[in-house]
C-alpha positions in Angstrom: 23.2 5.6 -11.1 19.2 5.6 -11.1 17.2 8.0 -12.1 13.8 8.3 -10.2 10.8 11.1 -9.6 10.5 11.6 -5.8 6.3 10.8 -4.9 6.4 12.1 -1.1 5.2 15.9 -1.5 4.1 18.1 -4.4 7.6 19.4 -5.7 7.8 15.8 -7.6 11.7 16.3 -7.7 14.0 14.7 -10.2 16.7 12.6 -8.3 19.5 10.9 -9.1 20.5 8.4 -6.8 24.1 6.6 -6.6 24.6 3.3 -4.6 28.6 2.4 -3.8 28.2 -0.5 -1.1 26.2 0.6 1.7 26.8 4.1 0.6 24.1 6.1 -0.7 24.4 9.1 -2.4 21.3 11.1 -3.7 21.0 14.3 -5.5 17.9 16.5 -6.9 16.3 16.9 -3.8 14.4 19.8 -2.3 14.0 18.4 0.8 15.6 16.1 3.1 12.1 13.6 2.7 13.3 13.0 -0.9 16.7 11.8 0.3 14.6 9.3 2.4 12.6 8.7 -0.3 15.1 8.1 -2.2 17.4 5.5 0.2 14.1 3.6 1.4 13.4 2.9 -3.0 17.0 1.6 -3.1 17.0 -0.4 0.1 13.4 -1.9 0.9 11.0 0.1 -1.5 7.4 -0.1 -0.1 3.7 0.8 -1.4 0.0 1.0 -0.3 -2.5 -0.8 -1.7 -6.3 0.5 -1.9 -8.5 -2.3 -3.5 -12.7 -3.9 -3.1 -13.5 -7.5 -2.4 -16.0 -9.2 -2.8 -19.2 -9.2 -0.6 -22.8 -11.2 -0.5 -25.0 -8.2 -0.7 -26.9 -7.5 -4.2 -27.0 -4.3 -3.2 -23.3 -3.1 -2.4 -21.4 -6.0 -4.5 -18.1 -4.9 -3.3 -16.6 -2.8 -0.9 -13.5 -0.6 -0.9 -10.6 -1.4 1.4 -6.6 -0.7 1.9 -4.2 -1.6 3.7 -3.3 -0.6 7.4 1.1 -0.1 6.7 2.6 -0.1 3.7 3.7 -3.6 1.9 6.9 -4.2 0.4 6.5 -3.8 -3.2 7.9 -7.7 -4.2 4.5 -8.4 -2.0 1.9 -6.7 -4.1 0.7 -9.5 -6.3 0.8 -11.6 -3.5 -1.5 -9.6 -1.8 -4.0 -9.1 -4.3 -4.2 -12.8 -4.9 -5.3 -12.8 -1.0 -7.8 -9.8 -1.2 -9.5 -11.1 -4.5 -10.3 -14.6 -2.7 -12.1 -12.7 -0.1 -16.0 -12.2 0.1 -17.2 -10.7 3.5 -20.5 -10.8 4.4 -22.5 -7.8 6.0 -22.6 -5.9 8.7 -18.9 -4.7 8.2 -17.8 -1.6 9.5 -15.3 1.3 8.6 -12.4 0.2 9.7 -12.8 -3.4 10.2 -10.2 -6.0 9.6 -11.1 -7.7 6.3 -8.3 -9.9 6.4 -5.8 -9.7 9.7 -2.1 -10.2 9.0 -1.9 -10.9 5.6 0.8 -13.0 4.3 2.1 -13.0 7.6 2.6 -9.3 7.4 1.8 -7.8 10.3 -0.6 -5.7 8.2 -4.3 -5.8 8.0 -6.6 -5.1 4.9 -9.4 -2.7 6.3 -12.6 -1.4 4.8 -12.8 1.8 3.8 -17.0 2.0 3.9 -19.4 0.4 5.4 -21.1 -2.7 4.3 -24.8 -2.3 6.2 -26.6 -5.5 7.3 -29.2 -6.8 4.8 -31.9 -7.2 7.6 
């Protein structure tokens, strides 16, 4: 049995969630989103990461950026190691792949801002 706090709405339900073989039982929550909540954290639990890297402008040293999917969560450090040997250089736009496919992952880091040309 594991105990866990459901993240996906406000109601921040308290689950308990039982695993015989494939079988997964969960109680505690208010909605059916918690049970899936609750099956994907036992299965294949996954997270977003929102981050800055590095840039070459004295003016806007780093700039904020995420990624597009959520990551599995054994893949997190990983992917920091990959956005904190990253500096881009200007112009970058919102939006922009920072780094395409990381790891492999089908999943881009994107900037959150903008990163105006120097010039």
């Amino acid at each position: 049995m594991k105990e866990m706090v459901c993240i996906v709405c406000p109601n921040g339900c308290a689950m308990s969630v039982e695993q015989n073989g494939d079988a997964i039982t969960v109680t505690g929550n208010k909605c059916k989103r918690g049970e899936e909540f609750a099956i994907k954290e036992m299965t294949c639990p996954v997270r977003t990461i929102c981050s800055t890297v590095k840039t070459n402008s004295s003016a806007f040293p780093v700039l904020p950026v995420r990624v597009s999917a959520d990551i599995p969560k054994d893949k997190i450090f990983a992917v920091m190691k990959e956005i904190n040997s990253v500096t881009v250089s200007a112009p970058v736009k919102r939006g922009d792949a920072v780094i395409k496919n990381v790891l492999g992952s089908g999943v881009d880091i994107i900037a959150t801002d903008s990163l105006p040309d120097n010039n």
